[in-house]
N, C-alpha and C positions, 0 to 999 in steps of 0.2 A: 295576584290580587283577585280576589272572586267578585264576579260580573253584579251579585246581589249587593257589595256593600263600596261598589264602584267609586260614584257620586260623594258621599259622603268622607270616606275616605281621603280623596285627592282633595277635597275641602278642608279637612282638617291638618293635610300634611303637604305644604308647599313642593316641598321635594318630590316626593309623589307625584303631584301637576307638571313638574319639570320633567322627570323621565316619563311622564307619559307620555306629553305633548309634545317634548321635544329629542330627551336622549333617545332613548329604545329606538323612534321614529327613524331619527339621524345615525343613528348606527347600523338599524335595519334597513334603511334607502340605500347606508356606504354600500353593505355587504351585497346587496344586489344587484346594484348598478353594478363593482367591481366584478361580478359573477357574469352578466351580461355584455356590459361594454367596456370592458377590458382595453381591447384595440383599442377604444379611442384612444382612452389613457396613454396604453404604451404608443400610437402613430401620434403623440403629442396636439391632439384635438381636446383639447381639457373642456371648451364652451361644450361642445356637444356632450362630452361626460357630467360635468355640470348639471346640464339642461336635464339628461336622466335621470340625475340623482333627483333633482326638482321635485322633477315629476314622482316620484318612488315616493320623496318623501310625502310627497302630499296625498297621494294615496293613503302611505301606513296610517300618517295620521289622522286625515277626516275619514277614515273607513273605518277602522280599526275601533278610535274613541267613539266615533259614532256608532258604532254597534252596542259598544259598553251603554253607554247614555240610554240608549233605547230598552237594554235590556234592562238596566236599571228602575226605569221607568215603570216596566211595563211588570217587572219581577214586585214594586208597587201595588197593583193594582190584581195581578195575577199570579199566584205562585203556582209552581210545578203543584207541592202536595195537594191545593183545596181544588184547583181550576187547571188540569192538564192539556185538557185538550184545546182551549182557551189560548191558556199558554205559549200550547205549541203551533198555531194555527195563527194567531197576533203576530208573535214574534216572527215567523216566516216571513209573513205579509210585511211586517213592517220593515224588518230588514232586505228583501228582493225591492222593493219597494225606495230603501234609501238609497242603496247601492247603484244600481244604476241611473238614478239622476244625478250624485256627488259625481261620480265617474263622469257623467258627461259634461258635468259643471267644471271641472280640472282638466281635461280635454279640448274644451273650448277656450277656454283662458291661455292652456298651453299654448294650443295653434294659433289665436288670434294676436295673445300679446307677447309671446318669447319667439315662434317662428316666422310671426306678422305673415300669417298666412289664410287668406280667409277661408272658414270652415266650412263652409259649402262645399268648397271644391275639394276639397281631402272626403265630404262625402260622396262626391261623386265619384270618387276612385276608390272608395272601401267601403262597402254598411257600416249601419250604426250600429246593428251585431257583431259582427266583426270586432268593432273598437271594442264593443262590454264581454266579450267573451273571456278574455284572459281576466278582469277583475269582476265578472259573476262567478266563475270557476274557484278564484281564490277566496271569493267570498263563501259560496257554500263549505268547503274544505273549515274553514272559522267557523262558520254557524251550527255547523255538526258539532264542531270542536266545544263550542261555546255551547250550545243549549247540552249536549251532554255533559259536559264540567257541571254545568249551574243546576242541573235534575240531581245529580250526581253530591254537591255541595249541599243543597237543600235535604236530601235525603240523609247525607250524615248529621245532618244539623237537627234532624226530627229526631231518627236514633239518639242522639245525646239528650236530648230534651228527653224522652220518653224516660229514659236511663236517671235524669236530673230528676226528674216528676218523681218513678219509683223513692229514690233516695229521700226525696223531699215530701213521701208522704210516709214511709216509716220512719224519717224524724219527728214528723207530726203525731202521728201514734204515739211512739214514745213522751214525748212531751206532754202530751195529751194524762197520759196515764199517769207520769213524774207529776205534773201538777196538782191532777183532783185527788190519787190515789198517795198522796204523803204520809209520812209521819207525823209533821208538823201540826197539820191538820186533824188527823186523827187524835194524837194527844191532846191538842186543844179542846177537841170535842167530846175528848172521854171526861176530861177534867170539869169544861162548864156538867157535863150529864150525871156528874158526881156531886156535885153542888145540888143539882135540880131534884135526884134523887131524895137528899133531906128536906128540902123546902118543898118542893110541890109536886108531889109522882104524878098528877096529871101532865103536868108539863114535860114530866121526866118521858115519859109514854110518847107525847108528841114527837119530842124530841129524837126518841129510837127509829121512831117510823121514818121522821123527814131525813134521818141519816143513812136509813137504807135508802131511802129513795135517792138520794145522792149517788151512794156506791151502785145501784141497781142500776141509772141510767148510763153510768159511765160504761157498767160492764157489756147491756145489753147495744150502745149506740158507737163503741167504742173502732169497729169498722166501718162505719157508713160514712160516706161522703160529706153529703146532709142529713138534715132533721128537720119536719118541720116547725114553725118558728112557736107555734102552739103548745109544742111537746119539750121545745126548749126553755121556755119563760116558766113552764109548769115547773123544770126542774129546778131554773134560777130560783126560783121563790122559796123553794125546798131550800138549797143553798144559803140564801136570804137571811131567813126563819132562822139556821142555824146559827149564822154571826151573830144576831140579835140579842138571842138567848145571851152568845157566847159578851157581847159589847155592850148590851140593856140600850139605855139611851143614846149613847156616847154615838151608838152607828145608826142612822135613818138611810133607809132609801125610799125613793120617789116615785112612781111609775108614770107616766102621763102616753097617754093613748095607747097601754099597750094591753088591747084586748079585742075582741071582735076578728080575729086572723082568718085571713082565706086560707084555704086549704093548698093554695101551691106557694105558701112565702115560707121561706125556708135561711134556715142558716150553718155552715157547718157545725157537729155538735162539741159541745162546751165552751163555744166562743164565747156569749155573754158572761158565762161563771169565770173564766180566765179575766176577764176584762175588770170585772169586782172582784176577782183576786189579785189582779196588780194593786187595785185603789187600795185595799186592808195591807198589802206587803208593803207598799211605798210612803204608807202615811203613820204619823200616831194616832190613835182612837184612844181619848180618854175625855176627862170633863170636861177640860180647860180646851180640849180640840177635839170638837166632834167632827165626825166624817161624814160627810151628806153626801150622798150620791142621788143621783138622777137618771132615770133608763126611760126615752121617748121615741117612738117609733112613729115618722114623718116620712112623706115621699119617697117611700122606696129604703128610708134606713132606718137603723138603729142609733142611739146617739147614748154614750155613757157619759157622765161627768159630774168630776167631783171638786170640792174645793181641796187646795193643797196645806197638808199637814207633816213634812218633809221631817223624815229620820233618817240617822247614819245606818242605823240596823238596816235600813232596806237595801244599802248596797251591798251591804254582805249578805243579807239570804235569798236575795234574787239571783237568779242565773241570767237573766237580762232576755232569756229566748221566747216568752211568752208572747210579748205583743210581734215583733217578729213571724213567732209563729201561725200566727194569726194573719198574718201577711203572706208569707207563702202559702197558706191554703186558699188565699183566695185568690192568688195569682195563678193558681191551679184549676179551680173550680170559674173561674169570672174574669172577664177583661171589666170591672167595676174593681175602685181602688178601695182600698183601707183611707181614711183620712184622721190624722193624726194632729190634732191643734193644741200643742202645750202654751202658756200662757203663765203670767205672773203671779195668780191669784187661783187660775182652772186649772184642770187637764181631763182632754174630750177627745175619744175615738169614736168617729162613727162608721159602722158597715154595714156596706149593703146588702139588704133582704135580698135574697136569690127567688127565682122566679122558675117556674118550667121553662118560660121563651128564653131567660138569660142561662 
């Protein structure tokens, strides 16, 4: 069981708490009192063998889980990767530190209440080094054992994360591209620009332009972490502009306060345009059910939301990985969550504006 998810663990799994606190303990007391006081056992002294096992056991136990606890604790507060030497300098102290006071807490108990012997005078016949020498020795031999496993665990645990991240950002790549750079999409827009063509080549014009500028951001942003949030909304509205042509009335969106941007608020790129291409794949857009969306930018986030205009079409031409994907990037880039609120009548994801601090 690794020292970092100790605690949690024997919480969730009773049995766990049973062999911690008691088998392992009572097997490992058997096997070393048997190692050590053997004789009693075979000269038929069993109290006195007993009385060893007692004592063994209650070392393994309050020493042993007590270490776990500690590390636990402190694995909390300090991890190997961010705060080493922290780490490693706590944990000493606080384990030299536990150890021999529980030692001489079990010591004294021993002597006073199973030998009824008062402890003074057992120290006037041996120090009190002496008594902690055999359980600081076995303690260091664990603590070496123990902080090397748990540097040891924590480091594969990064490796696979770093490994998990790669993976989970050329998914996002991908996704990235399968979403803005479609077919679906492209036909659609070839088809309203073939309409506009006849009726109004001003608009027809417009239209060409805000469609490169679509394909133009995805190509040029399509590696970068972030964007700032300036450069994103610039290309949402390009995006915007195109459903409008493509929906006339039937699609409005809304902006409220999204203008005025400092220069370090940021978000990964194409998140807002994903987020208005779920509402257009999940909803009908027609007379009878126009699609209102709303994009507000408030303390720190974004907030999309639209009213629900529910088709069967959208389960089949979703892949369902969009908002998802939008989630592990920013589980990647931000400990700030995605927050997700469907609702009977709405549906509203808001995320947060990224920051240089964050």
């Amino acid at each position: 069981m690794s020292d970092i998810n100790y605690c949690s663990s024997i919480s969730k799994d009773p049995k766990a708490l049973i062999q911690t606190w008691f088998t392992i303990p009572f097997l490992g007391a058997l096997v070393i009192t048997i190692f050590y006081d053997f004789h009693n056992l075979r000269e038929g002294d069993y109290i006195t063998f007993m009385q060893s096992w007692g004592v063994s056991y209650a070392f393994w136990s309050l020493i042993s889980n007590g270490h776990n606890i500690i590390i636990y604790w402190i694995d909390k507060r300090w991890t190997w990767l961010d705060h080493p030497v922290q780490r490693m300098s706590i944990g000493i102290l606080a384990i030299f530190t536990y150890t021999p006071i529980v030692s001489l807490i079990i010591i004294y108990c021993f002597v006073e209440f199973v030998l009824d012997v008062r402890f003074s005078k057992v120290v006037e016949n041996q120090s009190i080094f002496g008594m902690l020498l055999v359980p600081m020795v076995i303690t260091v031999v664990i603590a070496l054992w123990g902080h090397g496993r748990g540097f040891f665990l924590e480091w594969r645990q990064a490796a696979i994360d770093v490994e998990r991240l790669k993976n989970e950002n050329l998914k996002s790549k991908f996704e990235t591209l399968k979403t803005q750079v479609n077919p679906h999409f492209l036909f659609n827009s070839l088809n309203a620009l073939t309409s506009l063509v006849y009726a109004d080549q001003g608009k027809a014009v417009d239209f060409i332009q805000k469609l490169s500028q679509v394909y133009r951001y995805v190509l040029d942003h399509q590696n970068d972490e972030v964007v700032p949030l300036q450069t994103e909304v610039d290309f949402l509205k390009s995006f915007v502009y195109l459903n409008t042509i493509r929906f006339g009335d039937n699609f409005v969106v809304e902006y409220i306060n999204m203008e005025n941007f400092d220069s370090n608020e940021s978000v990964p790129p194409v998140t807002l345009q994903m987020l208005i291409e779920n509402c257009i794949k999940h909803n009908e857009i027609s007379k009878k059910n126009q699609l209102k969306i709303s994009i507000e930018r408030n303390n720190g986030f974004v907030s999309i939301e639209n009213n629900i205009n529910p088709i069967q079409k959208a389960k089949q031409d979703s892949s369902g990985l969009g908002l998802s994907n939008i989630i592990s990037r920013y589980e990647m880039l931000s400990d700030q969550k995605v927050e997700v609120a469907p609702s009977a009548n709405v549906f509203k994801v808001t995320v947060p504006i990224l920051t240089l601090e964050s």
